[in-house]
ZATOR-778041 format. One line per 3 residues: for each residue x, y, z of C-alpha. Coordinates in steps of 0.2 Angstrom, whole numbers, plus 5000, padded with zeros to 4 digits. Layout:
# residues N
X Y Z; ...
//
This chain:
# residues 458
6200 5858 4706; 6188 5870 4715; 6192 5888 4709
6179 5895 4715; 6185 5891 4732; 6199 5898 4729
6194 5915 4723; 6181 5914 4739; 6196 5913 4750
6206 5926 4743; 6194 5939 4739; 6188 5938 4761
6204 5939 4766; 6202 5957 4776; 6186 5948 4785
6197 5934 4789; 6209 5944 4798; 6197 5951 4807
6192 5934 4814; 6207 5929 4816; 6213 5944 4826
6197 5942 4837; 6200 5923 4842; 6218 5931 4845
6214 5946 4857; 6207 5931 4871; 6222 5929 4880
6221 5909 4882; 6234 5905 4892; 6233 5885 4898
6246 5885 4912; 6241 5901 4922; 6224 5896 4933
6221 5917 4931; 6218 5912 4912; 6205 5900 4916
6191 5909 4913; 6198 5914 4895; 6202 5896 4891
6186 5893 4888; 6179 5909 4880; 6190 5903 4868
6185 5886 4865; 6167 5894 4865; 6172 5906 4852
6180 5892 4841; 6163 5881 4843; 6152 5896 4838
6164 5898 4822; 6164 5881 4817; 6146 5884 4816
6144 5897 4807; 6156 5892 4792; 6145 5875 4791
6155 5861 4803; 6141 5848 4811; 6141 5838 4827
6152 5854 4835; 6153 5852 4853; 6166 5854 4868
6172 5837 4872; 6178 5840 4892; 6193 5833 4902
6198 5835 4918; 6206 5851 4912; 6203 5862 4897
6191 5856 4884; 6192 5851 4866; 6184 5858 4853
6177 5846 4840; 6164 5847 4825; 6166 5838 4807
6156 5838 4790; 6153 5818 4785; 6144 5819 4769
6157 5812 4757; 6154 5793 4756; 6168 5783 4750
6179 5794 4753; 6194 5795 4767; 6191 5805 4784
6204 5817 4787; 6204 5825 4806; 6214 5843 4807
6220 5845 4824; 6226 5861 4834; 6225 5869 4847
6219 5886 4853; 6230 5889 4870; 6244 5901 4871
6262 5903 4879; 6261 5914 4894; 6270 5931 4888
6284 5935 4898; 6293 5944 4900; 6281 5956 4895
6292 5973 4892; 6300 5966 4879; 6285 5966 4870
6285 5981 4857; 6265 5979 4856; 6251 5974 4869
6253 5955 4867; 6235 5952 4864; 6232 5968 4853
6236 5961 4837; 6245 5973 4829; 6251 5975 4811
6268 5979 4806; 6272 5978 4788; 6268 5959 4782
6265 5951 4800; 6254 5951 4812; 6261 5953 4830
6253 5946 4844; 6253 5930 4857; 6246 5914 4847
6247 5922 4830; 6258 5908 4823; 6257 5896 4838
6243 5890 4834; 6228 5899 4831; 6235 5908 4814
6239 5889 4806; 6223 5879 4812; 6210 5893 4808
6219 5892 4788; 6210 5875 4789; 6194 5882 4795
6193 5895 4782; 6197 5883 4769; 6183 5872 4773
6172 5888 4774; 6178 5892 4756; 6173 5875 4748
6157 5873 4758; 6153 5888 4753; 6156 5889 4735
6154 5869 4731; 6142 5867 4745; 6152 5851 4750
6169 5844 4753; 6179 5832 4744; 6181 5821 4758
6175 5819 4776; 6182 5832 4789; 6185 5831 4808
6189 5845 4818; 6199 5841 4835; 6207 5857 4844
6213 5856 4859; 6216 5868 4876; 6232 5861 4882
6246 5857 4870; 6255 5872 4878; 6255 5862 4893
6262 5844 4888; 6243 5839 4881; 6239 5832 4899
6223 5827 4897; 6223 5823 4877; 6225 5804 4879
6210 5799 4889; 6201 5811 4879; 6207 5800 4863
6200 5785 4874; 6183 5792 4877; 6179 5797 4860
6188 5784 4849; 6174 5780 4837; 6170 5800 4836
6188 5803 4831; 6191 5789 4821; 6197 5791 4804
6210 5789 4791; 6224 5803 4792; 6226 5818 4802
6236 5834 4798; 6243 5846 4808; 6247 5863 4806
6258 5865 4819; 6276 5871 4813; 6285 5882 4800
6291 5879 4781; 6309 5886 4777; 6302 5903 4767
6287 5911 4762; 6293 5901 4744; 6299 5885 4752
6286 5874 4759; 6291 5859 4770; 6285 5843 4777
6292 5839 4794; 6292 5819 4795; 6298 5818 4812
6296 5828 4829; 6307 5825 4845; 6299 5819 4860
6301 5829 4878; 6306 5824 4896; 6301 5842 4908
6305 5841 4925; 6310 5853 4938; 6329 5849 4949
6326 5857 4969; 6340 5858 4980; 6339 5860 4999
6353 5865 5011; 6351 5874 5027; 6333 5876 5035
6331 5894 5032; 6340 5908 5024; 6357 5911 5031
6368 5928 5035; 6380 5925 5022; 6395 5935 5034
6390 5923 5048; 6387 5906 5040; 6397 5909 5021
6413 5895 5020; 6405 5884 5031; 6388 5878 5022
6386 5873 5004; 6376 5888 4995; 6359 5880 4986
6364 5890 4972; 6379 5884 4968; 6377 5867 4971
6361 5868 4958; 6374 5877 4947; 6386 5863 4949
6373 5850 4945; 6368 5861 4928; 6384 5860 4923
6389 5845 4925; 6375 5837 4914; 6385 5842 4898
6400 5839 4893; 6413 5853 4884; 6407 5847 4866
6389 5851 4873; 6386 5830 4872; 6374 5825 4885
6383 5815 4900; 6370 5806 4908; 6375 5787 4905
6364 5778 4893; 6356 5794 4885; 6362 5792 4868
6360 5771 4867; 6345 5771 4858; 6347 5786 4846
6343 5782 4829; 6355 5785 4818; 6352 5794 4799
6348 5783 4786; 6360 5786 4770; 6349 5795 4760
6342 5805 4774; 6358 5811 4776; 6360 5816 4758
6342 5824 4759; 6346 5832 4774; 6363 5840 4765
6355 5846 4751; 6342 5856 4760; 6341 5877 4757
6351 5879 4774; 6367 5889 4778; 6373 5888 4797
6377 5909 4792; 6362 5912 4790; 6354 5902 4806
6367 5911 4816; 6361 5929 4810; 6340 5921 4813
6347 5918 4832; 6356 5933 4835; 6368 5922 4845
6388 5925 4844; 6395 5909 4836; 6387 5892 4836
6387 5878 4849; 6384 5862 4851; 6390 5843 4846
6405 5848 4833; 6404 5830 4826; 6387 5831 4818
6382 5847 4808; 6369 5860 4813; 6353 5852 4803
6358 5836 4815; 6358 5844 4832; 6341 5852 4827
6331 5839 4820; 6341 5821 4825; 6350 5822 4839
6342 5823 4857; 6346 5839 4868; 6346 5844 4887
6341 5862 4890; 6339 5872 4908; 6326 5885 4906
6324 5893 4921; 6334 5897 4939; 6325 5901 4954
6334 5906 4972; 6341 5919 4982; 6338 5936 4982
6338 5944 4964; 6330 5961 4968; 6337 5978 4967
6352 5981 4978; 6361 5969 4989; 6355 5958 5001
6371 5944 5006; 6356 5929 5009; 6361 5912 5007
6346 5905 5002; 6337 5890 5009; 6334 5882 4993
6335 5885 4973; 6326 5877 4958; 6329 5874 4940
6318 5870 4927; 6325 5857 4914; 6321 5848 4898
6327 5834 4887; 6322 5834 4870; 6321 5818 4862
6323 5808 4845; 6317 5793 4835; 6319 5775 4848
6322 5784 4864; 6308 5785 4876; 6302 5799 4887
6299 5788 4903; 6316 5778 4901; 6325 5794 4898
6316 5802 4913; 6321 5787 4926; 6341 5787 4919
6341 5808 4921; 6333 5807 4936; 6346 5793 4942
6360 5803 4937; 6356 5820 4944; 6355 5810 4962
6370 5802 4957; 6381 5818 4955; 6373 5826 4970
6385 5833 4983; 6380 5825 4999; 6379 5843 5007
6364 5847 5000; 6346 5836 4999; 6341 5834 4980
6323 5830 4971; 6321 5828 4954; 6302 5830 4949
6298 5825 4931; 6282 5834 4926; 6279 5827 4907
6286 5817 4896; 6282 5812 4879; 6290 5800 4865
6296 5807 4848; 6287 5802 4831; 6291 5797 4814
6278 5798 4801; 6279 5791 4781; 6287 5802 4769
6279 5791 4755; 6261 5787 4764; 6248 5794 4750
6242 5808 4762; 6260 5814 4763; 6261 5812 4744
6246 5825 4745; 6249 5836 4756; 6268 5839 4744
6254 5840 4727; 6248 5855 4737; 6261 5863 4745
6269 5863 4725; 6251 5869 4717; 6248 5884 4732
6270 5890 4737; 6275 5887 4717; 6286 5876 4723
6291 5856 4729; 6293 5855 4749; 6307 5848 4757
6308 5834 4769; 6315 5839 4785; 6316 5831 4806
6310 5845 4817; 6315 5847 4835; 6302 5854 4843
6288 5841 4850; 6270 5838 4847; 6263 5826 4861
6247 5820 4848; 6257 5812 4834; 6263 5800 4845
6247 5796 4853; 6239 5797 4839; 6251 5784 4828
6254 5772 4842; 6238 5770 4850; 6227 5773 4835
6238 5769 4821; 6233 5786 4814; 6246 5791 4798
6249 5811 4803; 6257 5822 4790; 6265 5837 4797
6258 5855 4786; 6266 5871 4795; 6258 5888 4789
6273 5899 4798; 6290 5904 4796; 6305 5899 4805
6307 5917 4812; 6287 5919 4819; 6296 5920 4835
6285 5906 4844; 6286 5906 4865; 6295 5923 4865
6290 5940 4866; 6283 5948 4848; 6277 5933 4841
6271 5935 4822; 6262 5927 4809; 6269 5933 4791
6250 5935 4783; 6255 5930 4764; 6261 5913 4771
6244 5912 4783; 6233 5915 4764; 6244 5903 4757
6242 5892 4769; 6221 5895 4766; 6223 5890 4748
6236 5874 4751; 6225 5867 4762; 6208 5869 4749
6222 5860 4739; 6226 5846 4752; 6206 5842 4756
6203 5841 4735; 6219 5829 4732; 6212 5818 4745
6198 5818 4737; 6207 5811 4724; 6211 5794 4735
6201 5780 4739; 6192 5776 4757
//
């Protein structure tokens, strides 16, 4: 075990920040066109970097929108291939007065570092550039072979990610990929996610009148956009918060015994989760506990209502139309297109016939398993325990990362899931942080995961 790469990584920690919080300060936003220009500063920046810490072969591999950022070390024969993926676009940051800080100013405030990208994901895949920087530096090698894959639209549903996988198959080929893309439990409780929900997004527009209409004059006799849309929204759940839309739940996979049992014993109190949200009291389907809902059972969330007027003051408008954002998070044996065609068949269904609907489904991706007992796994568990002082727990994660599934059904790639943040980093909402002793933990558990794979055969 490389302690010199350890010592190298701790002992430039203030440096690191300082690149860190300059990869940070370019606000690279994939889904506003304004931010364009940024995107690929960054990407620039991040191919420069893997340069200068030693990385080969680094190039931007282009797509039809944002381009990937790719560059590898490939001189440990007989030895496995491990490809890190990330990705180095951002969540937009509205609404921006909430922010207590300039959102791409990164800011200091005790422990964490606040600012947009911080912890999602720029904070987590640069850990595993700086620990490939300490053992090249120190060892002047690696303990296996390294390829580097960061991309510039996960943010955005990875639109582009799977003819880019096409293209490039024999560049990217290899035998495991992690991804540092999530949270552990605590700063002193590492965790391995082994299973990610998949995502349906689509947008829900209802017409009624041809233009906006005088409320006084036309109000009683025409059915208000608005609250026909509302009347939809509602009606997609039930009062026990289950999912009404016929079929949704036929394929859900249901928990294995000792899942379960795993899943019971983990460090969770609902108390506690309650007091993280801020929310008032708990909701959801009463008939599976909290852990379920979040990592095992598939969801339907609206996220946004547009319509009307909703400026200062009145104005008594019936609008012309109104539109709502929706997604469905999915889990283990559903899939993204069937769910997409049975929602979209159901919000028709419910329609009121006084207004014209049109559901519009703009991504959808299947949810993932990976192996809890796959030798990279084992691995990545003998780093976590050697760089947090302490075993991780196994755990199914609801949010969605479009890659793993790609990447395990098209290239029969093994992923194993390695988050570097916290469950309160704050990730899409205004004063996102990075808690920095986790971020140099994570440095040092991934010089621990590249040497344990060292340990294992081609």
């Amino acid at each position: 075990m490389s302690q010199a790469a350890l010592r190298y990584a701790q002992e430039r920690r203030t440096q690191t920040l300082d690149e860190l919080k300059d990869l940070i300060r370019i606000p690279s936003v994939s889904t506003l066109p304004e931010h364009r220009a940024d995107m690929l500063a960054a990407a620039q920046w991040l191919l420069a970097h893997c340069k200068i810490i030693g990385l080969e072969h680094v190039q931007l591999l282009k797509t039809q929108g944002h381009p990937c950022v790719y560059a590898d070390w490939l001189h440990a024969p007989g030895k496995p291939t491990v490809l890190v993926y990330g990705h180095y676009d951002v969540q937009p940051v509205d609404p921006l007065n909430e922010w207590k800080s300039p959102p791409f100013e990164p800011t200091l405030q005790g422990e964490n570092l606040i600012a947009r990208g911080s912890s999602d994901d720029k904070g987590q895949v640069f850990a595993h550039l700086k620990a490939v920087q300490a053992l090249l530096q120190t060892d002047g090698k690696l303990p296996v072979n390294v390829k580097f894959l960061i991309e510039g639209e996960e943010e955005i549903g990875s639109l582009h990610l799977r003819p880019t996988l096409e293209a490039h198959k024999q560049l990217l080929r290899s035998d495991v990929c992690v991804i540092s893309d999530g949270n552990i439990l605590s700063p002193a409780q590492p965790l391995i996610v082994y299973g990610l929900r998949g995502l349906v997004y689509s947008e829900i527009e209802v017409q009624g009148p041809s233009a906006d209409l005088h409320s006084g004059r036309y109000g009683g006799a025409v059915h208000n956009p608005m609250q026909a849309l509302c009347e939809i929204l509602a009606a997609l759940h039930d009062g026990n918060g289950t999912v009404t839309i016929p079929g949704f739940y036929d394929r859900v996979r249901k928990l294995p015994a000792d899942e379960l049992q795993a899943m019971n014993q983990l460090p969770f109190s609902d108390q506690d989760f309650l007091q993280e949200m801020g929310a008032p009291a708990l909701w959801g389907e009463r008939q599976f506990s909290v852990l379920e809902r979040l990592g095992a059972r598939p969801t339907l969330e609206i996220h946004g209502i547009r319509g009307g007027f909703t400026g200062e003051g009145a104005k008594t408008v019936i609008p012309a139309k109104a539109l709502a954002k929706v997604s469905m998070r999915l889990v283990a044996n559903q899939s993204g297109a069937e769910i997409a065609k049975l929602y979209a068949n159901h919000v028709q269904s419910i329609a009121p016939r006084t207004v014209k609907v049109q559901v519009r489904i703009l991504q959808h991706a299947d949810p993932a398993l990976t192996e809890r007992d796959h030798p990279a796994t084992q691995a990545a568990a003998r780093a976590y325990e050697a760089s947090f002082g302490a075993k991780p727990c196994f755990m199914l994660e609801g949010g969605s990362i479009p890659v793993v599934e790609m990447l395990q059904k098209r290239f029969k790639l093994p992923v194993v899931l390695m988050g570097f943040g916290l469950p309160d980093d704050r990730l899409h909402s205004p004063n996102e942080k990075y808690h920095l002793p986790t971020f140099y933990k994570g440095i040092d558990c991934s010089i621990h995961f590249l040497q344990e794979m060292g340990k294992i055969g081609a």
